[in-house]
MIMAR-711196 format. One record per residue (C-alpha): residue in one letter; x, y, z. Coordinates in Angstrom, 2 decimals. Layout:
<nodes>
A  X  Y  Z
...
</nodes>
This chain:
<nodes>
X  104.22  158.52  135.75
X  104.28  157.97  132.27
X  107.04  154.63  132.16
X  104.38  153.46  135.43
X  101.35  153.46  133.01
X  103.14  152.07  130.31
X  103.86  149.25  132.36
X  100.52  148.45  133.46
X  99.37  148.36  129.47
X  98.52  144.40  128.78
X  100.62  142.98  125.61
X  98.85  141.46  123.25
X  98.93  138.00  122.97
X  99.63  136.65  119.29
X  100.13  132.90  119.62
X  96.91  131.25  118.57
X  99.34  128.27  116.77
X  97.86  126.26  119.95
X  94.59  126.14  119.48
X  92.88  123.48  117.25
X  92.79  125.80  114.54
X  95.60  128.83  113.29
X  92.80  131.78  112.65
X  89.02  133.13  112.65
X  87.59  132.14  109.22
X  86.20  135.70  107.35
X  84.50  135.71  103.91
X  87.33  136.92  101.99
X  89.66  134.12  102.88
X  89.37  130.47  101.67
X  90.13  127.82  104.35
X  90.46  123.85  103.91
X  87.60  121.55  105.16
X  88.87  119.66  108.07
X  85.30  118.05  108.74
X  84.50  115.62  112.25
X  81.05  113.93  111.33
X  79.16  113.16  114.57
X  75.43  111.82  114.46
X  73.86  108.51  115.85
X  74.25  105.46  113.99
X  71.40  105.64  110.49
X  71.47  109.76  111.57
X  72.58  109.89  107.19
X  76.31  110.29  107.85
X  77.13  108.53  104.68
X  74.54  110.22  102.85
X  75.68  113.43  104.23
X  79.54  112.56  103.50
X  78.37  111.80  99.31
X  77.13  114.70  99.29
X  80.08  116.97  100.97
X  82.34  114.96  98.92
X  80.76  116.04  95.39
X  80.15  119.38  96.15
X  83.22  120.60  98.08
X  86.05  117.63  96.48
X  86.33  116.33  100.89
X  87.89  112.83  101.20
X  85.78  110.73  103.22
X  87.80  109.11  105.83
X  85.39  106.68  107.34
X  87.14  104.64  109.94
X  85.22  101.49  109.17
X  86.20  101.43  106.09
X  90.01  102.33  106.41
X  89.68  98.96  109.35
X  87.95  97.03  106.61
X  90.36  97.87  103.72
X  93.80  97.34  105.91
X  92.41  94.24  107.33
X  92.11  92.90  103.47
X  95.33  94.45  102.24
X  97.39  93.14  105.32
X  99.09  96.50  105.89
X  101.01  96.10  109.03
X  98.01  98.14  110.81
X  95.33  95.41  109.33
X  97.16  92.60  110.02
X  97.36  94.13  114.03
X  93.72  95.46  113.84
X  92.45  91.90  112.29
X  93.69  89.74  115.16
X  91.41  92.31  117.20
X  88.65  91.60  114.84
X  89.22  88.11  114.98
X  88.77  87.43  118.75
X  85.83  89.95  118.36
X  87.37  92.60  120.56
X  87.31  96.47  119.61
X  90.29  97.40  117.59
X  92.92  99.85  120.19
X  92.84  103.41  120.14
X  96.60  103.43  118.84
X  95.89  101.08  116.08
X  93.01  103.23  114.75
X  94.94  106.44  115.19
X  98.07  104.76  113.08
X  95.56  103.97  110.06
X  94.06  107.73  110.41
X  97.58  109.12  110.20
X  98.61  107.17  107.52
X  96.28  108.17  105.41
X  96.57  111.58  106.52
X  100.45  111.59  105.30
X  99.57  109.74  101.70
X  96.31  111.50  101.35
X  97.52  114.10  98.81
X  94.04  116.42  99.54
X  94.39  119.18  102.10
X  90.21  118.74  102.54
X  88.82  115.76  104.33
X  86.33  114.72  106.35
X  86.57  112.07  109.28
X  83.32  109.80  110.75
X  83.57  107.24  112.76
X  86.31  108.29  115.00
X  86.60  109.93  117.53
X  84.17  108.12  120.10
X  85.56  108.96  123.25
X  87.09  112.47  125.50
X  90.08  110.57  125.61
X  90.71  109.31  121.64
X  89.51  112.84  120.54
X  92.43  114.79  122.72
X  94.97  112.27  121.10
X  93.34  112.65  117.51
X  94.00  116.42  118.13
X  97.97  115.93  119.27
X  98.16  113.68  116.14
X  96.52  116.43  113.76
X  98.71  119.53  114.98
X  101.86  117.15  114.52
X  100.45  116.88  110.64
X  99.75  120.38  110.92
X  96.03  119.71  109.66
X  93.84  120.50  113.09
X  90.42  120.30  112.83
X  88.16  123.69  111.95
X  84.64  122.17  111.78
X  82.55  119.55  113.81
X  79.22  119.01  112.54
X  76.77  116.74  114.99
X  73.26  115.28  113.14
X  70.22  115.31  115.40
X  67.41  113.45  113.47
X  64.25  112.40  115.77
X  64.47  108.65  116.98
X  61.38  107.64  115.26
X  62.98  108.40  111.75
X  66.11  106.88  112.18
X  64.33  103.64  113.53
X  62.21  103.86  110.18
X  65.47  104.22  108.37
X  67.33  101.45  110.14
X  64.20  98.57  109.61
X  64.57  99.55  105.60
X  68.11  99.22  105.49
X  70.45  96.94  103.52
X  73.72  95.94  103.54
X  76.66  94.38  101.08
X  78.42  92.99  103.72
X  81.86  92.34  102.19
X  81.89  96.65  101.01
X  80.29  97.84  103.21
X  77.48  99.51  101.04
X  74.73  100.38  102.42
X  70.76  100.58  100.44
X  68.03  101.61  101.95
X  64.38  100.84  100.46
X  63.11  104.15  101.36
X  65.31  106.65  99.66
X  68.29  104.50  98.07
X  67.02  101.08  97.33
X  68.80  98.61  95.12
X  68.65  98.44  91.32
X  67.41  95.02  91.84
X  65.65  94.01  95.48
X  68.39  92.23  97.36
X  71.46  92.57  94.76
X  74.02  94.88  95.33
X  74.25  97.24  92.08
X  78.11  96.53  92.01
X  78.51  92.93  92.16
X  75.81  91.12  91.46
X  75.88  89.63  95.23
X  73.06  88.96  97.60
X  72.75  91.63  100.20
X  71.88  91.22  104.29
X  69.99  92.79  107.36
X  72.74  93.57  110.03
X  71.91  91.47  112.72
X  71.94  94.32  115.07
X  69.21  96.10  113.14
X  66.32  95.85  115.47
X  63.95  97.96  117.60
X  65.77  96.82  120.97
X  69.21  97.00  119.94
X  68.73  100.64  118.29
X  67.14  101.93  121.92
X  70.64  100.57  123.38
X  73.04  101.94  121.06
X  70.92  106.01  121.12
X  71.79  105.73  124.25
X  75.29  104.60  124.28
X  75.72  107.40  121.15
X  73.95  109.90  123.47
X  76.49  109.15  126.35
X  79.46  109.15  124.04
X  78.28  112.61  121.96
X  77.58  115.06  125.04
X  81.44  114.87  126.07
X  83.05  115.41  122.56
X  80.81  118.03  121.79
X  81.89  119.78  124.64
X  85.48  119.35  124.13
X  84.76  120.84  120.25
X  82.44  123.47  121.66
X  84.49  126.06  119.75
X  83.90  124.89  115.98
X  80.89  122.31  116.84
X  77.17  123.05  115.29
X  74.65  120.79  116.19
X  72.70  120.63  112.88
X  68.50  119.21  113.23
X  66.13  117.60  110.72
X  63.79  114.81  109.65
X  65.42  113.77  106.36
X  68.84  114.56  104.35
X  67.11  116.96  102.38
X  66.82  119.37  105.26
X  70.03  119.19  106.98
X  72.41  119.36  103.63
X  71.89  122.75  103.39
X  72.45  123.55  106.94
X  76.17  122.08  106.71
X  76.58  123.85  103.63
X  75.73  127.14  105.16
X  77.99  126.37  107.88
X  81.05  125.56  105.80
X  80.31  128.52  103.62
X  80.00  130.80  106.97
X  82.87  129.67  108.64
X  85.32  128.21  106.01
X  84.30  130.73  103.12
X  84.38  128.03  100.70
X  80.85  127.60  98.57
X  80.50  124.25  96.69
X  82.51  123.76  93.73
X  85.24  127.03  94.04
X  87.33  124.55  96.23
X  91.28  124.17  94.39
X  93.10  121.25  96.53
X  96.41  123.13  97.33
X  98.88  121.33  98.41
X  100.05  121.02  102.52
X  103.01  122.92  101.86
X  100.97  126.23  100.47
X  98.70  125.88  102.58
X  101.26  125.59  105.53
X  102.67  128.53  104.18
X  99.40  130.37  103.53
X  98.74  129.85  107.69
X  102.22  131.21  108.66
X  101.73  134.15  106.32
X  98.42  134.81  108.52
X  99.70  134.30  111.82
X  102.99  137.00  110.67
X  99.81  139.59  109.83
X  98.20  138.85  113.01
X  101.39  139.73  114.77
X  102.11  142.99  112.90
X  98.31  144.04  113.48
X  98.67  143.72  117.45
X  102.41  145.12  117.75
X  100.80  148.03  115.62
X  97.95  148.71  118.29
X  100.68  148.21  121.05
X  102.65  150.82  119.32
X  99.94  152.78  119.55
X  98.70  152.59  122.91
X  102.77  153.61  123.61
X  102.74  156.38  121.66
X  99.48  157.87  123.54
X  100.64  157.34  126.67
X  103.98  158.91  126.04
X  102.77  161.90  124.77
X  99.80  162.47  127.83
X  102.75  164.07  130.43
X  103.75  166.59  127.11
X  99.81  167.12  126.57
X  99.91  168.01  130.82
X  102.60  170.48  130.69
X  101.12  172.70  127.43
X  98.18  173.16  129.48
X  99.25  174.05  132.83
</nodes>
């Protein structure tokens, strides 16, 4: 009767290795920032990513940018993503994913944060085969919702140095002189695509291309709301504090290997903790037929 229970006891399972993460984040343990930036295009992304950046020592991985600076160094992923460019056709998923996990590999900082990428169900299940190969899955998504008529306000006062890709706005970050950029002297520009018509379009198309990647990151997404960067900073800092236990400035960059080690010495505790309470359950159950017999 005994062996028959015994049998019927579930074993716990210990493998969490495939999930997009190794553990649960507590207080007492420090965990690196592996940030996804989602948010509507002039939702303060890159005002929210300067920020992150100082205060928890993140490397902003913006995939614009890492298109815009391979295209001009003619790394063998520019010269392949320029032709794209070129013939004004969007840039293949494989192409971005081989400048993400380049920089990944040569990145030297354990703590990043990507924007920009993933935008569809599809690039966002490869992004995650690519990050458990560099055994650096994501642990936090973070999704800005800022009211339409704010971000239209935001996009009609914005400015652009075309050739960096710096962006001014009049409202909150305007230019040390109107229509310079502060860096080299050069005129700056209105995107053409800045306009009341084409912003209606692309919520819309944003809208459509959130709701299924926020599904598939239900687990470690937070949809964070506000009116202006001032409000929702402190919301992703509570949220990285809460779930990471880092708080702005404690951060050390350790290196991949200690921290690769510093997950497998987890998962080994894990283990031991659930044999331990399977040990357990055995013992109880073994001893129920002795407890039986003393009291008949």
């Amino acid at each position: 009767m005994a062996l028959s229970r015994l049998r019927s006891l579930p074993i716990p399972t210990v493998n969490r290795l495939s999930a997009r993460y190794f553990h649960d984040c507590s207080v007492s343990d420090t965990h690196p920032v592996r940030l996804l930036l989602l948010g509507s295009p002039g939702s303060g992304k890159g005002t929210q990513s300067n920020r992150l950046k100082a205060n928890f020592g993140v490397t902003h991985l913006s995939s614009g940018d890492l298109l815009r600076r391979n295209i001009n160094q003619k790394t063998p992923a520019g010269l392949k993503a320029g032709e794209y460019v070129a013939n004004g056709q969007l840039v293949p998923d494989e192409v971005m994913l081989s400048l993400i996990d380049t920089e990944l590999e040569h990145l030297g900082n354990p703590n990043w944060l990507l924007d920009g990428f993933p935008r569809s169900l599809l690039q966002a299940k490869t992004l995650d085969t690519m990050l458990q190969r560099l055994n650096q899955p994501l642990n936090l998504v973070i999704n800005l919702e800022v009211p339409e008529e704010v971000i239209l306000e935001r996009i009609m006062d914005r400015w652009v140095h075309v050739p960096s890709g710096r962006v001014y706005n009049l409202s909150y970050n305007p230019p040390r002189t109107p229509g310079i950029d502060d860096i080299t002297g050069e005129p700056l520009s209105k995107r053409p695509d800045d306009t009341p018509e084409v912003f209606r379009v692309r919520m819309q198309q944003y809208k459509t291309m959130a709701a299924p990647l926020l599904d598939h990151y239900s687990d470690i997404a937070k949809t964070i709301s506000g009116r202006t960067s001032d409000e929702i900073y402190p919301q992703i800092e509570r949220e990285i504090v809460n779930r990471l236990g880092v708080v702005p400035g404690s951060l050390r960059v350790r290196s991949t290997s200690s921290m690769a080690a510093a997950a497998v010495s987890r998962h080994k505790r894990d283990q031991q903790r659930k044999l331990s309470i399977h040990q357990q359950q055995q013992h109880q159950v073994e001893r129920e037929p002795l407890a039986a017999t003393y009291s008949q």
